[in-house]
Each structure stands twice: as structure tokens, then as C-alpha cells.
N, C-alpha and C positions, 0 to 999 in steps of 0.2 A: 208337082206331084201332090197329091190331096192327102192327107194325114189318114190313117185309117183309123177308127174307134178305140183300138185297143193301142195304138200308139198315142190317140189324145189322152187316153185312161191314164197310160205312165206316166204322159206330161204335166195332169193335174193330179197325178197325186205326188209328184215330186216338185210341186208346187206350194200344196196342204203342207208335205214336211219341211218347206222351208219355213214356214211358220212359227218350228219349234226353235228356239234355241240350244236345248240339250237333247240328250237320247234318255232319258228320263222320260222327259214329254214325250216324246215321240213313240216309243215302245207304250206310253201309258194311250196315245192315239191309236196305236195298233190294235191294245185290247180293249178297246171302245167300239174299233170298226168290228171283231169279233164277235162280240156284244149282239151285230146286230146282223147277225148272220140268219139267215131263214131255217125253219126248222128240218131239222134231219129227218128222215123218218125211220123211227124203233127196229122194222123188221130190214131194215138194208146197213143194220151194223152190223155185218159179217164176214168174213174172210174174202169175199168174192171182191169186196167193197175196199177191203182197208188196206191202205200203203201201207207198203214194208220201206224199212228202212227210217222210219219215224223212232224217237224216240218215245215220243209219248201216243196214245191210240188217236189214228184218222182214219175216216173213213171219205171216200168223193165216189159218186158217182153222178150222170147225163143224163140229157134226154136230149132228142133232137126237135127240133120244133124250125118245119122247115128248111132252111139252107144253115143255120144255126144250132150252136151247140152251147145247151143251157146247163152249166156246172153245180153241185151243190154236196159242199163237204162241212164236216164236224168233226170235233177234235175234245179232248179233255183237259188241254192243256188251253189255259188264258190266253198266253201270247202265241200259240198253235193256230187258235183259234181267227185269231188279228191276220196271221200272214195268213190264212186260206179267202179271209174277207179281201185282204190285196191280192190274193190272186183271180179274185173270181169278179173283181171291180175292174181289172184287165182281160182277163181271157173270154169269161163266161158272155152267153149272148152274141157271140163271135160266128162269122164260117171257119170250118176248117180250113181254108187257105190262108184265111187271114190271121189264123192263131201260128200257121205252121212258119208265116213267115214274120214275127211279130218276137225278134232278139226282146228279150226279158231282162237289156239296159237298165231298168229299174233297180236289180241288187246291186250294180256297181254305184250309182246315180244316186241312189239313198244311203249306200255305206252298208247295206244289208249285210253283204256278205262280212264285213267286216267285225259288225258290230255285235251279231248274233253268236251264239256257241255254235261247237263245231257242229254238233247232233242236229240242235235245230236249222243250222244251214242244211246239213244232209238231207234233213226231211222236208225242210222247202223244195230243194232241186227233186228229191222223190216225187210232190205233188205235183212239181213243173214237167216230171217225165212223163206222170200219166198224160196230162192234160196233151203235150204234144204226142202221146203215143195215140191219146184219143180222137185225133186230129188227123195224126196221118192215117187213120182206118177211115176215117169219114171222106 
């Protein structure tokens, strides 16, 4: 069976994190990947746009280009910022089939769930709901 894109995504970036030795580094790697997030644009910060259930302000939304589905979200928060860059180094650029069936192994695999507050886990799985609710519409 051939590994799909967004399955190799997981495998190397849970590759990148063994790198770190603490979670120090590793959160300080998240908001580096956040860093280098592509620009939002000004007039799609708005309700239509922004998960609920964040604690801090995010916004995501798509475009379709072709059979694929190209993600792009912002956030206010640093480390907000870092898990939307891992999620969108997995999902985004994707088909829809390939996202919907693409388990997001990653938070256990990294310790995510673990290691984050409770808010910010809420608000990752928030962003991982759009993305799959984005997925099973396409």
C-alpha cells in the first residue's frame, strides 16, 4: 500500500520532533513553523471564517484548486499559530478523500494531546473539525 502525502506529512514531521529533546524545543519549533505561515488576508477575518471553540482568535478558510483542497489560517496566538502551520503541513493540498481518511495519529505520536492545555487541545481538534467537515462537503 503506498503511503499517502498527508500520511508521509505526519511521518516527517514526527521525525523533525524527535530532534528535540524537551518540549521546550519543540513548542519553540511549533512557533517558528507558525512564523512562517502564508499571509491571511485582512477582509476574511470574520465570523464566517473564525472557529469557535478556540481559545484564542482563528480564523481558516479554502480554496479548491482542482481535485485538492488548499487550507490557509491565522491565529493571534504564537503557539495557535505553530499548530495551524502542523496542520496545514498535513492536510492542506490534499483531496478530499484523502484528508477524510487521513486519522491525525500525529497528536498522540507527538504527545500533543498531552502536552498542550486543555483550551488549546480544544481548539486544535476545532481546527481538525473544520478541515474534516471541509472534506466531507467536497
Amino acid at each position: 500500500m503506498s503511503t499517502s502525502g498527508a500520511e508521509q506529512a505526519q511521518q516527517e514531521l514526527i521525525e523533525d520532533f524527535e530532534m528535540f529533546d524537551n518540549w521546550m524545543d519543540r513548542y519553540q519549533y511549533i512557533i517558528d513553523m507558525g512564523k512562517q505561515l502564508p499571509d491571511f488576508p485582512e477582509e476574511c477575518k470574520t465570523e464566517e471564517f473564525k472557529i469557535q471553540g478556540c481559545q484564542s482568535n482563528v480564523w481558516m478558510r479554502h480554496d479548491v484548486q482542482g481535485d485538492q483542497l488548499i487550507f490557509n489560517a491565522t491565529s493571534d496566538a504564537a503557539i495557535v499559530s505553530g499548530l495551524i502551520a502542523v496542520l496545514l503541513r498535513i492536510y492542506s493540498g490534499r483531496t478530499a478523500a484523502e484528508i477524510r481518511t487521513t486519522e491525525p495519529h500525529f497528536l498522540t505520536d507527538l504527545g500533543l494531546d498531552k502536552h498542550l492545555s486543555p483550551t488549546r487541545s480544544n481548539g486544535l481538534h476545532a481546527m481538525l473539525e473544520r478541515i474534516y467537515l471541509v472534506a466531507q462537503q467536497g
